[in-house]
C-alpha positions in Angstrom: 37.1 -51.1 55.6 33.8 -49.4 54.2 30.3 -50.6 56.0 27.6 -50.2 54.1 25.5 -51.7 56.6 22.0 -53.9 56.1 19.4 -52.8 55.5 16.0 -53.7 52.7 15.5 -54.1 49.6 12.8 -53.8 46.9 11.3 -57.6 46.9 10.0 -59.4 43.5 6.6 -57.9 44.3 7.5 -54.8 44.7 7.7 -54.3 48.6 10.6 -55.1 51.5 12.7 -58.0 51.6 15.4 -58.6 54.0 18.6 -57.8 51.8 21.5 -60.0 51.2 23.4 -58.0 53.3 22.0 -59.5 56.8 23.3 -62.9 56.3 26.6 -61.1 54.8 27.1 -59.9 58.6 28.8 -56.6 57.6 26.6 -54.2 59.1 28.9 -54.1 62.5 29.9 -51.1 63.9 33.3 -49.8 63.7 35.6 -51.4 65.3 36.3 -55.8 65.2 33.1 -57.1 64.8 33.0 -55.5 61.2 34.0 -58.3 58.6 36.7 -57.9 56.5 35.4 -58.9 53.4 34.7 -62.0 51.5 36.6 -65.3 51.0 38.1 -65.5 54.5 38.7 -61.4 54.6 40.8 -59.0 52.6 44.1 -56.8 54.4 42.6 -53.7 55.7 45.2 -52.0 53.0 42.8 -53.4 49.9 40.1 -50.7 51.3 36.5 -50.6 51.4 34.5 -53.9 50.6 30.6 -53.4 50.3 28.1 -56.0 51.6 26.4 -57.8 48.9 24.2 -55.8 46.7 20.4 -55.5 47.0 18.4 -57.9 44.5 15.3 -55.2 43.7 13.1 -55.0 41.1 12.4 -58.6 39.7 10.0 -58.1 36.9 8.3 -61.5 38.4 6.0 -60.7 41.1 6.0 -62.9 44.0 2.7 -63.5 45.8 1.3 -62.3 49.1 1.8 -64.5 51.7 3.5 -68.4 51.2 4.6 -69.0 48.2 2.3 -70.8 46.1 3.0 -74.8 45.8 6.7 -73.7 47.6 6.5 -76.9 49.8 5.8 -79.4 47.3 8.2 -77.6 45.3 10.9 -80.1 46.4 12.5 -82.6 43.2 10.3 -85.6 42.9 11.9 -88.8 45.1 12.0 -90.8 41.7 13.8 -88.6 39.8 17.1 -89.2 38.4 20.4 -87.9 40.5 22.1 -85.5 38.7 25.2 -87.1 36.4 28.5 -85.5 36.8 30.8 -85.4 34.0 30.5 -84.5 30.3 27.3 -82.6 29.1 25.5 -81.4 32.1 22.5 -83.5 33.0 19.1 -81.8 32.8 17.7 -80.9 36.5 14.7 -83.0 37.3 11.5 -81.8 37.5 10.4 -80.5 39.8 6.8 -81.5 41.4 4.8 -78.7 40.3 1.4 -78.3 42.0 -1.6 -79.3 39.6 -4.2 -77.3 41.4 -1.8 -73.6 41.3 -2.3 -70.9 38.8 0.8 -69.2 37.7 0.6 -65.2 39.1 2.8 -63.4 37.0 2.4 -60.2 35.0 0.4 -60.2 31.5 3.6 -59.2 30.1 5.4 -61.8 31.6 2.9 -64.9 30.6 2.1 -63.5 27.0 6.5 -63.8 26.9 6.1 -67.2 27.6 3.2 -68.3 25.8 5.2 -66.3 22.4 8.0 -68.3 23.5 6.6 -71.8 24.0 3.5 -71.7 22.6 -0.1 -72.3 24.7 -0.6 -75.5 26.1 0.8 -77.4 29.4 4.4 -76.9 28.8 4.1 -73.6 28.7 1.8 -73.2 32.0 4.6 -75.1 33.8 7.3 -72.8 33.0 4.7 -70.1 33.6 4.4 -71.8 37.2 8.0 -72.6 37.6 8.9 -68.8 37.3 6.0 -67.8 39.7 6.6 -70.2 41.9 10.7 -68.9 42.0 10.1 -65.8 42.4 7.9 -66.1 45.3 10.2 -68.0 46.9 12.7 -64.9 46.4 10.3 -62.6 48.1 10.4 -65.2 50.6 13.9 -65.6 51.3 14.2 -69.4 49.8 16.4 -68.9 47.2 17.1 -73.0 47.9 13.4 -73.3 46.3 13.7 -71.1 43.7 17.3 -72.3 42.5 15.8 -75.7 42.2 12.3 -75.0 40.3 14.2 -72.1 37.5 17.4 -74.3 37.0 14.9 -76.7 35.6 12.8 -73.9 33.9 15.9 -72.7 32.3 16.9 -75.9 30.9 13.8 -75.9 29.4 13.8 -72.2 28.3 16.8 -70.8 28.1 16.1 -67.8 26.3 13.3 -66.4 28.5 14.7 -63.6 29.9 13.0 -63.3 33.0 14.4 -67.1 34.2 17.6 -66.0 33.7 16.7 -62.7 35.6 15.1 -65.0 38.5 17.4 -67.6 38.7 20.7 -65.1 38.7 19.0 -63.1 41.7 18.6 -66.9 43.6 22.1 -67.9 42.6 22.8 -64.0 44.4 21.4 -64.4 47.4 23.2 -68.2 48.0 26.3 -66.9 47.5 27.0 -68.5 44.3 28.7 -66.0 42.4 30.1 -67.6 39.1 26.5 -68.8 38.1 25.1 -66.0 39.3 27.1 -63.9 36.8 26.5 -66.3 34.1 22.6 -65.9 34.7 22.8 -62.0 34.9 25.1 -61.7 31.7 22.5 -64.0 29.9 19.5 -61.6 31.1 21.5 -58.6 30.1 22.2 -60.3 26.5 18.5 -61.2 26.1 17.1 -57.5 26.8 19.7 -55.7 26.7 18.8 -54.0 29.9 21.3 -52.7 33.0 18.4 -52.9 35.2 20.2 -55.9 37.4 24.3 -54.4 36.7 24.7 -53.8 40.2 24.2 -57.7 41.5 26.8 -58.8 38.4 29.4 -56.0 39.0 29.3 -57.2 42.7 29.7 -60.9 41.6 32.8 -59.7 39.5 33.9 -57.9 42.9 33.4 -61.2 44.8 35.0 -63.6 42.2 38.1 -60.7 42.2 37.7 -60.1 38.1 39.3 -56.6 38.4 38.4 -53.3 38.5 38.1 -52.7 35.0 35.8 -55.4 34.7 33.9 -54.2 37.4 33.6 -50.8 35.2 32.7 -52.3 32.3 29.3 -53.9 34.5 28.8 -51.3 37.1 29.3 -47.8 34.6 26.3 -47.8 32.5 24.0 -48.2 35.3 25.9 -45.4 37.8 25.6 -43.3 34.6 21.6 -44.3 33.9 19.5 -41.2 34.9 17.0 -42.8 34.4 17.3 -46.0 36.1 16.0 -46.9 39.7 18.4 -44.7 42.4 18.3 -47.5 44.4 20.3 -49.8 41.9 22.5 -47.0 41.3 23.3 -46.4 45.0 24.5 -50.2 45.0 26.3 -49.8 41.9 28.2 -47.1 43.3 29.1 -48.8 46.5 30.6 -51.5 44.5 32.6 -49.5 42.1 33.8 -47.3 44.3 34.7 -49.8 47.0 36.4 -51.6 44.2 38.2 -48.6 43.0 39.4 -48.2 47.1 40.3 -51.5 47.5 42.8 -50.6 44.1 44.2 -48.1 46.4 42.6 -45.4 43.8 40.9 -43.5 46.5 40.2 -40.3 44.8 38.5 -42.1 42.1 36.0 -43.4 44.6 35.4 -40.6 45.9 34.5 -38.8 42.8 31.8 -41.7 41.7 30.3 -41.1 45.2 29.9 -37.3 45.2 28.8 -37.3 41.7 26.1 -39.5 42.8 25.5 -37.3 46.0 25.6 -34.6 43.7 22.3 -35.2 41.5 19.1 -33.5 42.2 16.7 -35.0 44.8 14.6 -34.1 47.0 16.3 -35.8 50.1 18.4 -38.5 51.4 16.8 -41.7 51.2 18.1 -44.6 52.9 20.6 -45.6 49.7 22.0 -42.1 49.5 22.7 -42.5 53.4 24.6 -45.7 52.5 26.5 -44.1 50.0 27.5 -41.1 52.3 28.8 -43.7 55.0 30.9 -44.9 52.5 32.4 -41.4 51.4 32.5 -40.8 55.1 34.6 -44.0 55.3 36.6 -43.2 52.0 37.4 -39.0 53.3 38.6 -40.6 56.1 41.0 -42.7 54.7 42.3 -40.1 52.2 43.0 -37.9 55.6 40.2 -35.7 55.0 38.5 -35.8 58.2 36.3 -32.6 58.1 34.9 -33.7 54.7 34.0 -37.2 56.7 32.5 -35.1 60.0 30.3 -33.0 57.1 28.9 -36.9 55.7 28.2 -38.0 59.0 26.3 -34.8 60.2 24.0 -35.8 57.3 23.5 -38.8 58.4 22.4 -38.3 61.4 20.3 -35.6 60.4 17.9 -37.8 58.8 18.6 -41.1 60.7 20.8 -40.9 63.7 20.6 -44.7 64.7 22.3 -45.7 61.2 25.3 -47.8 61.6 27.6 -46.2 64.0 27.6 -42.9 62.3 26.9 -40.9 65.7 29.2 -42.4 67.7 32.0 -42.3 64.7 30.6 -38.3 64.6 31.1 -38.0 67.9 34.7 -39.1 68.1 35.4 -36.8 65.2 34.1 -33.7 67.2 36.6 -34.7 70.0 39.4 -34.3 67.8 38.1 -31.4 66.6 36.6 -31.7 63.1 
């Protein structure tokens, strides 16, 4: 089974967040305390299943510090319970703070305001979304599921709720809405920008890995798109293509992305070479998986178990 390991990601503002992949608890080393996948584990003859992908790059900034109005963020005691049955009811509002500004990019207001118009609904969608996204940065997706589920039902074809509120659905684990938010962001813009966190929903809800493709493909193949999101794409697709027991095929996605000029490895590409390390030894080719490993530890020798699985390479003589 691949281990991609933990690791950070880009946060909403910009900076580090602690990645999905902590709570995920497949950053083990080698050996039984690595999991063996989701939904209870998969056979160790499916291959290599990633951690969750890294939410980066939100186009919502979160602020510095505590969220703004996050604690009184909570649904108002009086409202309604949610119905069940029939239409969905509409998520209650949640108590925004009267004395908060919205922070959120010029862009990203000036969307709303086109959207909505200026006035007071529009400044509490505008405060919905910044209070959601800070709660991202701060790891309370909780929060922000519960402010952006009501923003969306108000505005459901502003992108960047559908952006924000896939991403918190992401980081809870709820896959199918999750999906559903990040194919109605990619709809809206037409962007690839968050493919890597839907192609590993598909992965998690076991779609396929033609569907996985179809998701994960145009961002692996996007030069110019952040490396970052590609390096998680390619984890996923070829982790997918492993677990299909089409091992060669991953292994050609990850050395084509090893392959493309850089300066150096950065902690994504050093994810991606554990996994090639993991796939070369599977296929048999244990020399190609010593060569992987002596780059990793070459730039970062504490990363994962990559000098101790180096190590016992050597022994045998690779």
């Amino acid at each position: 089974m691949v281990n991609d390991g933990g690791g950070r990601g880009r946060s909403t503002s910009g900076g580090d967040r602690a990645g999905a992949g902590g709570r995920d608890d497949r950053s083990g080393g080698r050996g039984g305390n690595r999991s063996a996948g989701r939904g209870g584990g998969r056979p160790a003859d499916r291959g290599p299943t990633p951690p969750k992908a890294r939410p980066s790059g939100l186009d919502v900034p979160g602020t510095a510090g505590e969220p703004i109005g996050r604690d009184r963020a909570a649904a108002r005691p009086d409202a309604p319970p949610r119905q069940s049955g029939g239409r969905e009811a509409a998520p209650p509002r949640p108590d925004l703070p009267e004395d908060e500004e919205p922070q959120l990019p010029r862009a990203v207001r000036r969307e709303i305001d086109r959207a909505l118009g200026s006035g007071p609904r529009s400044r509490d969608i505008a405060l919905a979304l910044s209070i959601g996204a800070a709660a991202i940065d701060e790891d309370r997706p909780d929060v922000a599921v519960e402010v952006l589920s009501w923003a969306r039902h108000q505005a459901p074809k502003l992108a960047p709720i559908r952006e924000a509120l896939g991403v918190a659905h992401y980081l809870r684990d709820e896959f199918a809405p999750a999906l559903s938010e990040l194919q109605a962001y990619r709809r809206l813009t037409g962007r690839d920008d968050q493919n890597h966190l839907a192609a590993d929903c598909l992965r998690a809800l076991d779609r396929g890995v033609d569907r996985i493709a179809e998701v994960a493909d145009p961002l692996i193949a996007d030069d110019n798109a952040p490396d970052d999101r590609r390096a998680e794409a390619v984890i996923v697709r070829s982790a997918s293509l492993a677990a299909a027991d089409d091992v060669p095929a991953a292994r050609a996605i990850a050395r084509r992305f090893l392959e493309r000029a850089r300066d150096g490895d950065e902690e994504y590409d050093l994810r991606v070479r554990y996994l090639a390390a993991d796939l070369a030894e599977r296929a048999g080719d244990h020399a190609a998986a010593a060569r992987q490993l002596e780059m990793i530890v070459a730039v970062d020798p504490d990363l994962f178990d990559a000098e101790e699985r180096l190590e016992g390479l050597r022994e045998r003589g690779y």
